[in-house]
C-alpha positions in Angstrom: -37.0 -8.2 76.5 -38.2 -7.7 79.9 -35.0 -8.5 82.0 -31.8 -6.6 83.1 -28.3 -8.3 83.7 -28.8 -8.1 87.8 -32.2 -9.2 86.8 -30.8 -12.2 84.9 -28.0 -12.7 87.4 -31.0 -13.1 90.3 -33.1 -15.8 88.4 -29.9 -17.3 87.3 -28.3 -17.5 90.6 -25.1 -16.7 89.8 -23.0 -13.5 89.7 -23.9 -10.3 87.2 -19.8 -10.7 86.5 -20.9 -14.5 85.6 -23.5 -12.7 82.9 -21.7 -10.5 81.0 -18.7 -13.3 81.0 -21.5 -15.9 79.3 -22.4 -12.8 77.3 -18.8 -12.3 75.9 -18.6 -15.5 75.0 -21.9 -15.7 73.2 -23.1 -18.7 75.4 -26.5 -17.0 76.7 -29.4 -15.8 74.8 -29.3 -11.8 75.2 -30.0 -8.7 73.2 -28.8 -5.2 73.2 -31.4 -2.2 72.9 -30.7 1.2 73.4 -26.8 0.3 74.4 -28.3 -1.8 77.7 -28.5 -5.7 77.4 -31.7 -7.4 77.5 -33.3 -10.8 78.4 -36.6 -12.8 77.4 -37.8 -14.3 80.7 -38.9 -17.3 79.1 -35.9 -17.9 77.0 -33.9 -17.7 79.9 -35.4 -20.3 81.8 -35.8 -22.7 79.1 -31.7 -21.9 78.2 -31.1 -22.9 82.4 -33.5 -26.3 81.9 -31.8 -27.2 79.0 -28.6 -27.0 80.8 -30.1 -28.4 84.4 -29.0 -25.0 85.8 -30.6 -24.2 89.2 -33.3 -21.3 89.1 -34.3 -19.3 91.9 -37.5 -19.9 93.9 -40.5 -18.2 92.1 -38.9 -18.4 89.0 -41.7 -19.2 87.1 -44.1 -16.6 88.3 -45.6 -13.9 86.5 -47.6 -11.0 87.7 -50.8 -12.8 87.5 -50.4 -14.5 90.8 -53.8 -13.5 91.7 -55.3 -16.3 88.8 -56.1 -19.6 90.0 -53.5 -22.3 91.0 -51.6 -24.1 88.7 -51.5 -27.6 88.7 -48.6 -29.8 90.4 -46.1 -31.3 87.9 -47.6 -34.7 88.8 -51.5 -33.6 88.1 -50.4 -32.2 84.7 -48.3 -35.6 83.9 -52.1 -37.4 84.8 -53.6 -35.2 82.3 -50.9 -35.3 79.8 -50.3 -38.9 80.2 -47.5 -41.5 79.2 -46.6 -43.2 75.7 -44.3 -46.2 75.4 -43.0 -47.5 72.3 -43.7 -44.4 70.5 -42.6 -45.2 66.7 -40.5 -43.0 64.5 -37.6 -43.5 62.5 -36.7 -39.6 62.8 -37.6 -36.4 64.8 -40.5 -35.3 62.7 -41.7 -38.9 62.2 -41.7 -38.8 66.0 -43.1 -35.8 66.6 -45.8 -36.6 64.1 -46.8 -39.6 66.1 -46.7 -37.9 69.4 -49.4 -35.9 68.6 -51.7 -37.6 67.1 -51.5 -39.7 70.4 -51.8 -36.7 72.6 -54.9 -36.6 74.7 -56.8 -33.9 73.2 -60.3 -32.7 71.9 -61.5 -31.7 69.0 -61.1 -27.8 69.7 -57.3 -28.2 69.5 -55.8 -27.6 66.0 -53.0 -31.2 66.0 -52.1 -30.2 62.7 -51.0 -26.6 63.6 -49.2 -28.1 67.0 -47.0 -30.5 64.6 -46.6 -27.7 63.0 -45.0 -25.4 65.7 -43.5 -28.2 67.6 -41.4 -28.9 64.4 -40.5 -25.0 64.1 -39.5 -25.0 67.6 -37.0 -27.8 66.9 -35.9 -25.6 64.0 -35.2 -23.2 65.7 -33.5 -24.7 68.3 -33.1 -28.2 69.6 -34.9 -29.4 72.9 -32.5 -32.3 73.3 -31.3 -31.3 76.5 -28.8 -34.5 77.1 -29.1 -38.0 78.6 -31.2 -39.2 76.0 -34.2 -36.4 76.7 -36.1 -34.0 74.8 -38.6 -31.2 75.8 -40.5 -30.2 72.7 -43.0 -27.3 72.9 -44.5 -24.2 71.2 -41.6 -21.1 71.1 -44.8 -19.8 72.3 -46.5 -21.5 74.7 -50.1 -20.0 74.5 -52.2 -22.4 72.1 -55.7 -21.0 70.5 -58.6 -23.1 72.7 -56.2 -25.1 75.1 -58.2 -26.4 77.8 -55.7 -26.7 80.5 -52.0 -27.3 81.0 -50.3 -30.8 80.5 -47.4 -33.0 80.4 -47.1 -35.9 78.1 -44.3 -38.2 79.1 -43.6 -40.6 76.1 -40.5 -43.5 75.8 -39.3 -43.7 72.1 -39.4 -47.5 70.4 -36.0 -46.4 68.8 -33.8 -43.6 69.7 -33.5 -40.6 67.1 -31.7 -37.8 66.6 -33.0 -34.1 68.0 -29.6 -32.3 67.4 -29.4 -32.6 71.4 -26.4 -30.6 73.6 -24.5 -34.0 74.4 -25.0 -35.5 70.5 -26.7 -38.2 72.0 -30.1 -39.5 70.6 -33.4 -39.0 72.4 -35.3 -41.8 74.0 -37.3 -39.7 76.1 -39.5 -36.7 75.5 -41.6 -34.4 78.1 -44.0 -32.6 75.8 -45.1 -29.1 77.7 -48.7 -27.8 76.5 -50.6 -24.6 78.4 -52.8 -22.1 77.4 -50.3 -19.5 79.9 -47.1 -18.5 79.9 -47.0 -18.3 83.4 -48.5 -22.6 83.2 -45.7 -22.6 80.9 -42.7 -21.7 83.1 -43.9 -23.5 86.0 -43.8 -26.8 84.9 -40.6 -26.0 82.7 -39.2 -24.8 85.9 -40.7 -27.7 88.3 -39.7 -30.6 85.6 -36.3 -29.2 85.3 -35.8 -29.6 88.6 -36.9 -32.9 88.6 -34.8 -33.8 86.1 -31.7 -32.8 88.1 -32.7 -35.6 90.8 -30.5 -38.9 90.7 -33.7 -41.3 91.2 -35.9 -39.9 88.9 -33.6 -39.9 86.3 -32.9 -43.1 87.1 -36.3 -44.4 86.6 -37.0 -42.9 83.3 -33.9 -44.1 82.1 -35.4 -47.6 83.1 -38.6 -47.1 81.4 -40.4 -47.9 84.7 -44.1 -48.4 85.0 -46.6 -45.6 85.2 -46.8 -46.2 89.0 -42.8 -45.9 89.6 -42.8 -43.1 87.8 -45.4 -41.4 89.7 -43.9 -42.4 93.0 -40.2 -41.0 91.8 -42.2 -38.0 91.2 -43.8 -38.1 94.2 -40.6 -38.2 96.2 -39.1 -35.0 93.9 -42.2 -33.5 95.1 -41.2 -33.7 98.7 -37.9 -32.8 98.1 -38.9 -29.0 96.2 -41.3 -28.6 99.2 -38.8 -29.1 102.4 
């Protein structure tokens, strides 16, 4: 629990009066030690995605800075890939048959990431509205990982992942890394993508791999200007 409320207030961009009102009204994740409220970084940011809350710039680093770059949204959707027509008649049937299509070796354990992706849901849903879902880990460091990915994958039917609107997912954007600091930057990067009209717009089409990439492309431009 590694943030304070003007901590929270800064990522969040909104007011610390803003914080303690979500607080009061039980709408944030927080927790009280030693009389002060607390925050989980990485909660935090996954609570803004899911509500396509703005973060602020840097949101996603961590005090590593000094490891090698991270790769681009786009580079870790190339290595992640994209599914269509992904079968499943319910969330852990779908789940089930996202990863055993996930492009991975033999050193990664699918069994135990079915395992923690289902937990995860559990716990509490990804279903962040419009017909999306971002499962992952709770925690996002995997035993033998290679690298950090995206997997983009259109359901065959929709099901239901408990999302915040009550409307059934037909899209899910499957978040792997061996980091936490991979981790919150491409939470951070695809959430803002997902606030953008066209992009949106595209997946909710179920546009070819080389629309997508060019919607993405354009987001791209957009984060940098």
């Amino acid at each position: 629990m590694n943030l304070s409320v003007k901590d929270a207030a800064r990522l969040l961009q909104v007011s610390e009066k803003t914080i303690y009102r979500w607080i009061k009204q039980e709408l944030i994740p927080a927790y009280r030690l030693q009389g002060q409220h607390r925050f989980n970084r990485s909660e935090l940011i996954e609570w803004a995605t899911a509500r396509r809350m703005g973060l602020a710039s840097g949101a996603f680093e961590e005090p590593e800075s000094s490891a090698a770059p991270l790769p681009p949204l786009s580079e870790a959707l190339e290595t992640g890939g994209i599914i269509y027509r992904l079968h499943g008649s319910s969330r852990d049937e779908v789940l089930r048959a996202l990863v055993a299509n996930l492009r991975f070796g033999e050193e990664v354990d699918r069994d135990y990431l079915l395992k923690v992706l289902i937990a995860r849901e559990d716990l509490a849903s990804t279903g962040i509205g419009d017909g999306i879902a971002l499962p992952h880990p709770r925690n996002p460091v995997l035993t033998h990982l290679p690298q950090s990915s995206v997997n983009l994958a259109f359901l065959e039917s929709p099901v239901d992942f408990h999302a915040l609107d009550g409307q059934p997912v037909r899209i899910l954007f499957t978040i792997l890394s061996p980091t936490l600091r991979g981790h919150l930057q491409l939470l951070s990067k695809l959430g803002f993508a997902l606030r953008d009209p066209g992009f949106l717009d595209t997946l909710q089409r179920e546009a070819n791999r080389e629309q997508i990439f060019a919607a993405l492309s354009r987001v791209k431009q957009r984060l940098i200007r």
